[in-house]
N, C-alpha and C positions, 0 to 999 in steps of 0.2 A: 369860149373866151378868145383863143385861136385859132382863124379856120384860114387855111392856105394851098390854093390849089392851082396846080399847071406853071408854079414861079420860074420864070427863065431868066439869067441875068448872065451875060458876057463881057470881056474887058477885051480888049485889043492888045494884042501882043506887039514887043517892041520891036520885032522884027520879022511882024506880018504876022495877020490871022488873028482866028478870035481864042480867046480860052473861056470855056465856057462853063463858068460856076454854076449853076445852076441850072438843070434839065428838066424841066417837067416836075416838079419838088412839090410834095404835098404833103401838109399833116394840119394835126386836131389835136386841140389842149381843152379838156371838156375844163366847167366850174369845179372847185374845190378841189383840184389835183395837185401833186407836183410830179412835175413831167422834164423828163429827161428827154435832154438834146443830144445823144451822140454821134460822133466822125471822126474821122483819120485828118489831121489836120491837113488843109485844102481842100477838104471836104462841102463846102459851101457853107457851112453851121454861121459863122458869121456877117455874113452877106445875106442870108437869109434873115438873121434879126435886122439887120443896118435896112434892108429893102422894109421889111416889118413896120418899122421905128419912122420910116422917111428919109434916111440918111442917106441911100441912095437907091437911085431909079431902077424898078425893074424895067425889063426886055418886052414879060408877058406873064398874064395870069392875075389872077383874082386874090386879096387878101383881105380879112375881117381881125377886128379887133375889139371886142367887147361889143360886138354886133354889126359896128362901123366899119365903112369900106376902109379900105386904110391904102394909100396915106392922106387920100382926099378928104375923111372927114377927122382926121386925127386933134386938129384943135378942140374936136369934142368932147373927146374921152383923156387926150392923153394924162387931165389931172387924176383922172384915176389908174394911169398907169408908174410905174414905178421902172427904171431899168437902169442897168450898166454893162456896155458893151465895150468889148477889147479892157485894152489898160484904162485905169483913173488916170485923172489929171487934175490937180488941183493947185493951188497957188504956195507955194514952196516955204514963203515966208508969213503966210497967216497961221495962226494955230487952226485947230483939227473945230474946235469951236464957231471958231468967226468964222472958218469956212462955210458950215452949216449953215448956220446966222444968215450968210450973204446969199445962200441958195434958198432960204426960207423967203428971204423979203423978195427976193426975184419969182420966186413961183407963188406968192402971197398964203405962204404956209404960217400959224401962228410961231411964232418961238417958244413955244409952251413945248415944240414937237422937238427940240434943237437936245433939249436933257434926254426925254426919252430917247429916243433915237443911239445918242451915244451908249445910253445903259444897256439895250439891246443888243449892241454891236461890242459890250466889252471897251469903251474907250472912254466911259466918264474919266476916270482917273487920269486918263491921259489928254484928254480935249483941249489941256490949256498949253499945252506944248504944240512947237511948230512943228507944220507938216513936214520940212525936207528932215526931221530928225526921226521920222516916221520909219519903223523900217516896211518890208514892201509887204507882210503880211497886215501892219496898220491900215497903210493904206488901203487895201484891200477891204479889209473891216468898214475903213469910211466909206469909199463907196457907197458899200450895201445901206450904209448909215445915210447918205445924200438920198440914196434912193429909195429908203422906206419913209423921208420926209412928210409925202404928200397922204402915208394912211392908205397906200393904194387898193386896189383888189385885185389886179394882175401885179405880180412883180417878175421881171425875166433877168435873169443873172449868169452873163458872159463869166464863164471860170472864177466863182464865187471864193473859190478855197485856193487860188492860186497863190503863192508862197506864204499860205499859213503851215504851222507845226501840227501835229498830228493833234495835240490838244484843240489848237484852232478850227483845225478841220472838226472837232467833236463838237465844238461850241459853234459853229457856223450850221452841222446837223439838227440840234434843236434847235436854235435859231429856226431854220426851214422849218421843225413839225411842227415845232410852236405856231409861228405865222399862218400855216396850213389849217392847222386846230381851231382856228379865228378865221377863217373862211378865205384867207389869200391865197387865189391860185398861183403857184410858184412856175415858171417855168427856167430849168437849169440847163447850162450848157457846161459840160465839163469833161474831163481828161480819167478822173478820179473814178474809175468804171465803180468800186467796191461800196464807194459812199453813194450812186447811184442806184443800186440795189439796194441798200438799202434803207433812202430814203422818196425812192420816190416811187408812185403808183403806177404809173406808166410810162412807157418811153416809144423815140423815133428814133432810128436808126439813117443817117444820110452816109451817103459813098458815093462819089462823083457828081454832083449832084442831084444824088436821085435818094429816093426814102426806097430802103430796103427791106427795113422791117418797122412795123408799129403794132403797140399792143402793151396790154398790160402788163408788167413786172413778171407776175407770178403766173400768165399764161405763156409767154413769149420762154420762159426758163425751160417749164413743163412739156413745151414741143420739142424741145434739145435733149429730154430725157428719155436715151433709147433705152433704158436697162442696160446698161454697162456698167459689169464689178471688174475691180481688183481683184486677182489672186494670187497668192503667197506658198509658193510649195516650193521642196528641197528641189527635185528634180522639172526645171522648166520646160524641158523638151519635150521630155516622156508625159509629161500632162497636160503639155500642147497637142499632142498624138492623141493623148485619152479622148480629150474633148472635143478634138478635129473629126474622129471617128464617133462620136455621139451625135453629128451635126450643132455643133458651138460652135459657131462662127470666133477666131481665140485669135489678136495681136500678140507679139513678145517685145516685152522691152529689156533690161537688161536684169533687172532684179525680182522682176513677175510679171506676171502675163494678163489682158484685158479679155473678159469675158463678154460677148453683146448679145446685144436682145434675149437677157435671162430673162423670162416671167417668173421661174422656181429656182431660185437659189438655192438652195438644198437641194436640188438635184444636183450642182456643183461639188457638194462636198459627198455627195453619194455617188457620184462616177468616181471622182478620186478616189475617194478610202476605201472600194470596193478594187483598186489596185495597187491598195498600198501606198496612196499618195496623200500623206496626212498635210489637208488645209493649216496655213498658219494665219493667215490673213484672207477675209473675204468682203471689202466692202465696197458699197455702192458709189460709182462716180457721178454725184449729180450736177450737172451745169452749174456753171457760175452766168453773171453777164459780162465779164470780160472774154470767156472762152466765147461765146456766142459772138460777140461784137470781133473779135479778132477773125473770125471762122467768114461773117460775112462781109466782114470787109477785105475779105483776100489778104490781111495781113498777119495770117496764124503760121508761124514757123513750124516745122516737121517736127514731131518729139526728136531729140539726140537719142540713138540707137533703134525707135521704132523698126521693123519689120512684119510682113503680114505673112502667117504662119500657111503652109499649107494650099498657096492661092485661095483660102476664102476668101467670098467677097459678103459683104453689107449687106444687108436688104437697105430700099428705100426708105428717107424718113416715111413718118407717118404723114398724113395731109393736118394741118392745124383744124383746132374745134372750130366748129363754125361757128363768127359772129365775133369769135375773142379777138383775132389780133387778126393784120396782114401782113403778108411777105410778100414784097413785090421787086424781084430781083430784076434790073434793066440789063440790058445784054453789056455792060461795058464793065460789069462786077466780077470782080475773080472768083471763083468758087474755088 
């Protein structure tokens, strides 16, 4: 559906030089997915749709859009695309209705699509009200509302959930499976790492403009899982010591200490209680996608009171399964 390779896009700075959003940028949004856009803002994430869309010129590189070059064959496909990038804008003093209306007979969409559209998005009840008494999670909703007009098959959504309420955000999640469930590839770009997990199959990770990591949801987590527990005992030192001298690689924080690369957890609680150090707590820390997205975009803060016990050190991650995802770290990413 999206295939994007080599995108280079630079802006001139105001006072000399280029900055350059986009380095070599590459990713793939197969049929039937919703696919997650993440970055650290600056990151290039929207410059890359706007270059996508036609909105502005790249530099360099290849980009396809429902098989079409893009943005040269774009008046092709675009009625089968759907988007909203950055902020809505919409005319202040029409209601949430006529807006629609005016965007249907412009894109020669029936108005049959003007009712649905709002029931989807949660705003029939409101459609007949003006837009500036909108507040900015409405508008929001409309958006997404102007942009599933056309029945698309790609739909691509610049920070979908931005200033909705947690309920909003829940209704904007079905929303996406539902659409997904009816064969609309969703592609999301957002901020909102937790609704990203989990609603979508796959994701690209961008950081300075370069793609870091890509890959599926549930393999991209799965490579972050070294076997590291939590452990809960009276005495934190002394079972820093125990397990430092068993070869347990063992962090301390201030109220328990981090066990890694366990395969047998219950050897954990059988080095302890073989010295008297009765487990209270023993559980497994598994990746989230925000810890991972923080981790490779260099913007993971130090845990508060972290220390490494012992000088252990790490072993290496593992290398990822072959074929599931890529990590392609460019030399200008903080580790």
């Amino acid at each position: 559906m999206i295939e994007i390779a080599g995108l280079r896009k630079g802006y001139r700075r105001l006072r000399g030089g280029t900055h350059r959003a986009l380095d070599g940028f590459d990713m793939l949004v197969e049929p039937g997915q919703v696919h997650g856009f993440l970055g650290p803002n600056g990151s290039g994430k929207t410059t890359t749709l706007r270059a996508l869309l036609g909105l502005v010129r790249a530099d360099a590189g290849e980009m396809r859009i429902l098989g079409h070059a893009s943005p040269a064959a774009l008046p092709q496909v675009i009625s089968r695309v759907g988007a909203i990038v950055e902020s809505p804008r919409f005319f202040g003093n029409a209601s949430g209705r006529r807006m629609l209306s005016l965007l249907a007979t412009a894109g020669g969409v029936p108005q049959t699509r003007v009712e649905e559209v709002l029931a989807q998005v949660g705003l029939r009840e409101r459609g007949k009200d003006i837009i500036k008494t909108y507040s900015l999670g409405m508008k929001q909703r409309l958006a997404v509302a102007s942009a599933l007009l056309k029945a698309p098959e790609l739909l691509i959504l610049d920070e979908p959930a931005n200033g909705l309420d947690p309920a909003g955000i829940r209704e904007m999640r079905d929303l996406v499976r539902a659409l997904a469930a009816h064969g609309v590839t969703v592609l999301i770009s957002s901020h909102i790492l937790a609704e990203i997990q989990l609603i979508c199959d796959s994701v690209t990770i961008i950081s300075r403009g370069r793609r870091v990591l890509a890959g599926p949801v549930t393999g991209v987590l799965a490579s972050f899982d070294h076997g590291d527990f939590r452990v809960r005992v009276a005495d934190l030192p002394r079972a820093a010591q125990v397990l430092g001298a068993a070869g347990v690689a063992v962090t301390a924080a201030p109220d328990h200490l981090i066990a890694h690369r366990v395969t047998e957890p219950a050897r954990l609680t059988e080095l302890l209680g073989g010295q008297g150090l009765w487990v209270s707590e023993l559980a497994p820390l598994t990746p989230d996608l925000e810890s991972v997205f923080l981790r490779l975009t260099g913007t993971a803060p130090a845990p508060e009171g972290m220390r490494q016990v012992d000088d252990a050190v790490l072993p290496p991650a593992p290398p990822p399964p072959a074929g599931e995802f890529s990590f392609e770290p460019g030399p200008e990413v903080s580790r």
